[in-house]
VOKOLGU-677855 format. One record per residue (C-alpha): x, y, z; residue in three letters. Coordinates in steps of 0.25 Angstrom, whole numbers, plus 5000, padded with zeros to 4 digits. Example, Ala and Ser with C-alpha at 12.3 -4.5 7.8 and 13.67 -1.06 7.14 Angstrom:
2
504949825031ala
505549965029ser
REM end
This chain:
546
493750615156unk
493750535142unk
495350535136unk
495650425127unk
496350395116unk
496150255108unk
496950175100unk
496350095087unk
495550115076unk
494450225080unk
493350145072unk
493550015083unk
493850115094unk
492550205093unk
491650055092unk
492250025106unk
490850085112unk
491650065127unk
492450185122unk
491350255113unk
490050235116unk
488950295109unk
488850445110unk
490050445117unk
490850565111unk
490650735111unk
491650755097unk
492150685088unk
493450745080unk
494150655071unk
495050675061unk
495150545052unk
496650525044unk
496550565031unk
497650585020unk
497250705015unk
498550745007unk
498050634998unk
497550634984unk
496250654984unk
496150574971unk
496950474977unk
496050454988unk
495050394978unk
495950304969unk
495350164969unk
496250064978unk
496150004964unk
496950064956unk
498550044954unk
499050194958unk
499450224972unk
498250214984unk
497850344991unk
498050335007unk
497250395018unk
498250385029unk
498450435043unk
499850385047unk
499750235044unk
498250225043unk
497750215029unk
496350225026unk
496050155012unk
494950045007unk
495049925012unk
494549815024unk
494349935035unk
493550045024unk
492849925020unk
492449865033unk
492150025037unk
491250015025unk
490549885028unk
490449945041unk
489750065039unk
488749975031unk
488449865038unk
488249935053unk
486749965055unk
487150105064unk
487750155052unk
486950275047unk
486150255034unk
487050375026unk
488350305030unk
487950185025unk
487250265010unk
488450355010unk
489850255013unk
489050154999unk
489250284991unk
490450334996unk
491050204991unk
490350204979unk
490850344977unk
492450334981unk
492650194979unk
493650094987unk
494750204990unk
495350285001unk
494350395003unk
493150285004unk
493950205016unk
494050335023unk
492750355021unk
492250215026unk
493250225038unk
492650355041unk
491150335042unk
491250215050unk
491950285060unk
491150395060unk
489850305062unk
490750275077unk
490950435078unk
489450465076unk
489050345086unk
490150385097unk
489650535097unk
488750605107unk
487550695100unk
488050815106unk
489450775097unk
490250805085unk
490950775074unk
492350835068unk
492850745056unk
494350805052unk
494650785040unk
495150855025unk
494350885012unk
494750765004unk
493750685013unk
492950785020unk
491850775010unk
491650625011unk
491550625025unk
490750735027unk
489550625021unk
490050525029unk
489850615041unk
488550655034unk
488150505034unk
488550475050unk
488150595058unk
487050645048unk
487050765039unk
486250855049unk
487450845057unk
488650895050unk
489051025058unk
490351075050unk
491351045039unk
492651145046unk
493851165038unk
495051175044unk
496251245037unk
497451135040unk
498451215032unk
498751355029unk
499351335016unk
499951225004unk
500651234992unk
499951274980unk
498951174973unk
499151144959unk
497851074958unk
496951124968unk
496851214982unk
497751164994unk
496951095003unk
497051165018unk
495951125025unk
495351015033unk
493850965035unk
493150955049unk
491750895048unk
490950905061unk
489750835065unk
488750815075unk
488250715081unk
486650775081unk
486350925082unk
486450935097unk
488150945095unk
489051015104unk
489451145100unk
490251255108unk
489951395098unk
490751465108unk
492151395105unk
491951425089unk
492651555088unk
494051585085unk
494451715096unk
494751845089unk
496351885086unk
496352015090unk
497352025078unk
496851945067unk
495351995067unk
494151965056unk
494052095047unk
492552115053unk
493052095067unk
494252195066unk
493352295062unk
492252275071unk
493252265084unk
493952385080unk
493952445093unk
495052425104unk
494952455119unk
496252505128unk
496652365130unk
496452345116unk
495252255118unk
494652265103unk
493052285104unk
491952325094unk
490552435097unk
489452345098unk
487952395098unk
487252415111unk
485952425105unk
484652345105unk
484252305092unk
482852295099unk
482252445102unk
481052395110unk
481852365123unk
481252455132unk
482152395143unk
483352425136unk
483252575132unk
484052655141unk
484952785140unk
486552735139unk
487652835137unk
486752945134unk
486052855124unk
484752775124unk
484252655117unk
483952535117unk
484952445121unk
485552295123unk
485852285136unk
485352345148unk
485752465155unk
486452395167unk
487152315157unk
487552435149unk
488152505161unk
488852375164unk
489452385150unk
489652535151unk
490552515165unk
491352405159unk
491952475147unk
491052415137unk
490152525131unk
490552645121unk
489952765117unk
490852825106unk
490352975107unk
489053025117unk
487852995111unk
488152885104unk
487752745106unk
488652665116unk
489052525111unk
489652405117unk
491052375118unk
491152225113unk
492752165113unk
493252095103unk
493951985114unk
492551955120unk
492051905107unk
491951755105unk
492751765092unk
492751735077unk
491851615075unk
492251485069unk
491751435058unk
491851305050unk
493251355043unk
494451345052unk
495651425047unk
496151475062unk
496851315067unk
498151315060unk
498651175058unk
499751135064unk
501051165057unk
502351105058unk
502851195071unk
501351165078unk
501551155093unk
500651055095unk
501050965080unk
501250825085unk
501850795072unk
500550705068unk
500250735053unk
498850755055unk
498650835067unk
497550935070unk
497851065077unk
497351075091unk
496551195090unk
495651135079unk
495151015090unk
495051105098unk
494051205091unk
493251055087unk
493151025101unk
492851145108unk
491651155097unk
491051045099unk
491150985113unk
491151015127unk
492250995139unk
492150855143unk
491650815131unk
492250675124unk
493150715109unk
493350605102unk
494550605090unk
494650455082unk
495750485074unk
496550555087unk
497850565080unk
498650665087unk
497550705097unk
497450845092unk
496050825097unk
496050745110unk
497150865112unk
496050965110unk
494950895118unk
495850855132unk
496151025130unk
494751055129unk
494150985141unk
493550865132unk
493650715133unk
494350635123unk
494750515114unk
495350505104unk
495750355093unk
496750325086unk
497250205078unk
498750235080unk
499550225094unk
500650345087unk
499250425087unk
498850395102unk
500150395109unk
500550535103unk
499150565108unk
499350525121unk
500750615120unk
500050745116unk
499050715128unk
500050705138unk
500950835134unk
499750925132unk
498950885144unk
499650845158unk
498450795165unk
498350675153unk
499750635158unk
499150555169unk
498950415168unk
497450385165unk
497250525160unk
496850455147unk
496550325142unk
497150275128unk
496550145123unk
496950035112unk
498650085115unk
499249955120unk
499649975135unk
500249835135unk
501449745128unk
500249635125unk
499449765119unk
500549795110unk
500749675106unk
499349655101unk
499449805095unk
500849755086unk
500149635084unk
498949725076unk
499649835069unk
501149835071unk
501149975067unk
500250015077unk
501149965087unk
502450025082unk
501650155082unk
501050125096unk
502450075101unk
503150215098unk
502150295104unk
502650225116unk
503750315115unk
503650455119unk
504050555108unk
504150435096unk
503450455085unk
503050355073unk
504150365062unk
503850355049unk
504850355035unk
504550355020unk
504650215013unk
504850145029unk
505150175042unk
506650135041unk
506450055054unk
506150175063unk
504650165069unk
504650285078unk
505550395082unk
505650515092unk
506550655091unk
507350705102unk
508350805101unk
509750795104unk
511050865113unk
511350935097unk
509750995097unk
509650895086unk
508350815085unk
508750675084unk
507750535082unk
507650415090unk
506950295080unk
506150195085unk
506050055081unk
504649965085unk
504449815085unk
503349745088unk
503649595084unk
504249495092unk
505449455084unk
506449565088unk
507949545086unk
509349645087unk
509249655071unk
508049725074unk
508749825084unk
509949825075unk
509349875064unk
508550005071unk
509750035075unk
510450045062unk
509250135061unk
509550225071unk
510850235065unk
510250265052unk
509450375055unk
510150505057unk
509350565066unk
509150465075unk
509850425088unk
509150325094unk
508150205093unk
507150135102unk
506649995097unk
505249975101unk
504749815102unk
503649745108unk
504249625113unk
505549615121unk
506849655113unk
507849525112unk
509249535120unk
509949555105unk
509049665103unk
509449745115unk
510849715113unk
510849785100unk
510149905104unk
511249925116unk
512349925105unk
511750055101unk
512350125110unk
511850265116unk
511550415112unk
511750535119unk
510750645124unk
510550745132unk
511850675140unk
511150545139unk
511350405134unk
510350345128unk
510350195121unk
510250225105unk
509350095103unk
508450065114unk
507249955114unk
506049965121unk
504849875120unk
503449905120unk
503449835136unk
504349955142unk
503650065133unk
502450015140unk
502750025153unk
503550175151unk
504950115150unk
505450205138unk
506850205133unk
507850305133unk
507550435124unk
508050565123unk
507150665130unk
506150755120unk
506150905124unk
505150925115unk
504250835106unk
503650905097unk
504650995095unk
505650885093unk
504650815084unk
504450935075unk
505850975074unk
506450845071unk
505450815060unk
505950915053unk
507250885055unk
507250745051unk
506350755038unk
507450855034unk
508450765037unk
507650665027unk
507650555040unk
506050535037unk
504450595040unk
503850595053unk
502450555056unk
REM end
């Protein structure tokens, strides 16, 4: 059983051919990071020109024009297993938008896709996530990797159920999925494409048709019992006082008959068949999806991630277009929503992310939602440093990247972030208190060698800063000096539940590594914790969550 989850770039990951080999996946579902409450005008400004620069930004990672889009672009031109319409079209696209935002998307796009289309099985498919500002420009690139032949859908999926009036256009409520296939010979399950009927909320022409309603209130329509063929010498008989030709035969219409399922409304009269509305498949799905709600602020299953898909919309893509045991792959995993769906389903998984915040909460979600991946070894997760050398080297190539990773280390922290600078706090969890109140701890991270009490002093004059907060946690990869733990003993303790608890505590990245976590408060419930206090702390004005 494949379950993995990757950390790194998903271009480097998905060339390591010991993990992806050719034809190695049954689906494909991405959904790349895209700004789209950005200007669309903005997107194409050159990087020229002296006004403020356009972003396409998921969390920290920005996608603009420079060495990477151009090294993608190279790339794409210089490899001889490059399709030919790639390499016409990505010239023209250039040409077209110029050396701005959109095209870098673009360029870092079709070279991963070029990776997707090589790592895919023929029986596979495609689902690329992704909203109108872009949608158009990469349905040609998909075009020019998988082949026009091969394009299946362009579903839209209503995101939101309403915005603020629009002075200059229409509101913008829906999202783009472009599916793919691999070759004609695709994966495709026609029995999971329809949406079961509400018995209370029926189509016009199906409340009218299923108008009739048995003594357990089981509604059913009359259907005809006759054979559009006369000629059917075999199946002319006398029923109910009435011959013709029929469909069935005369054993199987006694069945019927003994089982409730025949009326004859008057004698005489030609019987007809009794057909439930609950036995039917239900309304068939098309190409617009206005039945998934997006998740809302009070969503059960909201990790707070601002870009989270809900569950039921992986879950229709999967079951659609792959089998149990097949192999889902997501490289832009994010929250997980659709490894989520594919451990649920019965498929093999793997899903690449280039943030450890990303994986760890993954990792999280997996555990709470399914107990068997609790076990040690239930899955593997590659590229996450498991040693202080590892760490090390991961500070040593994008400290960021390690203060992110070395908060994940910590169940219930989350990355925090604060307009114009994050006051000296990298990470916090809720908890709430013996009042009912929903308090913060702050987390500090240091990654450098050059540690001292000042350091350890001023965190906790931030502690004492912040209203909300009651205490810190100062995360460092090497050993903290004698001073340094001094200092945080001054701090004293705080109460809950009827314990003490030290109010500044330091942990280094050796301990958190081998389980030995400091003191917290215990977290009745995450989520709900998470939700609640991030309302409460933007109205107290104390910063924005991630």
């Amino acid at each position: 059983m494949r379950r993995e989850l990757h950390f790194g770039d998903n271009l480097e990951v998905l060339r390591d051919r010991k993990f992806f080999p050719d034809e190695s996946i049954d689906l494909i579902y991405l959904d790349p990071p895209f700004n789209s409450s950005a200007s669309y005008n903005m997107l194409f400004k050159d990087k020229s020109g002296d006004t403020s620069e356009a972003q396409i930004q998921a969390f920290d990672d920005t996608w603009v024009w420079g060495i990477t889009a151009e090294r993608a672009l190279h790339d794409i031109m210089s490899r001889e297993d490059v399709p030919i319409k790639l390499q016409q079209l990505m010239p023209a696209l250039k040409s077209f938008l110029g050396l701005n935002d959109m095209m870098a998307y673009l360029a870092m796009m079709a070279v991963r896709l070029v990776e997707l289309h090589r790592v895919l099985k023929d029986t596979g498919s495609l689902y690329l996530h992704c909203d109108p500002t872009a949608s158009h420009y990469l349905k040609l690139v998909l075009d020019a990797v998988f082949g026009v032949e091969f394009f299946l859908n362009e579903i839209i999926w209503q995101r939101s159920t309403g915005k603020s009036n629009s002075s200059r256009k229409f509101p913008t409520n829906h999202d783009s999925i472009l599916s793919v296939s691999k070759s004609g010979k695709h994966t495709w399950n026609k029995n999971q494409l329809y949406i079961p009927y509400d018995q209370n909320k029926l189509p016009e022409k199906t409340e009218i048709k299923y108008s009739h309603k048995d003594e357990d209130g089981r509604l059913y329509r009359l259907d005809n019992l006759l054979n559009p063929n006369k000629n059917r010498p075999n199946l002319t008989y006398e029923f109910l006082g009435v011959t013709r030709v029929w469909r069935w035969t005369k054993e199987r219409m006694k069945r019927a008959n003994d089982d409730g399922l025949i009326v004859q409304t008057a004698p005489g009269r030609v019987p007809q068949f009794k057909r439930y509305l609950d036995e039917q498949a239900g309304i068939p799905i098309d190409d617009l999806w206005l039945d998934i709600p997006p998740l809302n602020s009070q969503a059960k299953e909201r990790l707070g991630y601002p870009t989270q898909k809900p569950l039921a919309l992986l879950e229709r893509v999967i079951a659609a277009s792959s089998n149990s045991g097949d192999i889902v792959l997501d490289p832009f995993c994010g929250c997980g929503t659709a490894v989520d769906a594919a451990e649920k389903l019965g498929r093999q998984w793997v899903g690449i992310d280039v943030t450890h915040l990303a994986i760890g909460l993954i990792e999280r979600r997996m555990k709470d939602r399914y107990a068997e991946l609790k076990a040690k070894g239930a899955y593997k997760v590659y590229g996450t440093p498991t040693t202080v050398k590892a760490a090390q080297r991961l500070f040593e190539e994008s400290p960021m990247q390690f203060e992110r990773w070395a908060i994940s280390l910590i169940p219930g922290a989350r990355e925090y972030k604060l307009g114009g600078g994050d006051g000296g706090i990298d990470g916090m969890l809720y908890f709430q208190n013996e009042d009912g109140e929903y308090k913060q701890g702050l987390f500090s991270v240091k990654g450098g060698k050059t540690l001292n009490p000042a350091m350890v002093r001023d965190f906790r004059g931030t502690i004492e800063r912040e209203t909300n907060a009651e205490f810190g946690i100062f995360i460092c990869l090497h050993g903290p000096t004698k001073g340094m733990l001094t200092e945080a003993a001054t701090a004293g303790f705080y109460k809950n539940a009827g314990k003490e608890i030290p109010r500044l505590q330091i942990a280094t990245i050796k301990d958190l590594l081998a389980g030995k976590l400091p003191e917290r408060p215990r977290l009745v419930d995450e989520s709900a914790v998470f939700k609640k206090a991030s309302r409460q702390i933007k109205s107290d004005g104390q910063g924005t969550l991630l």
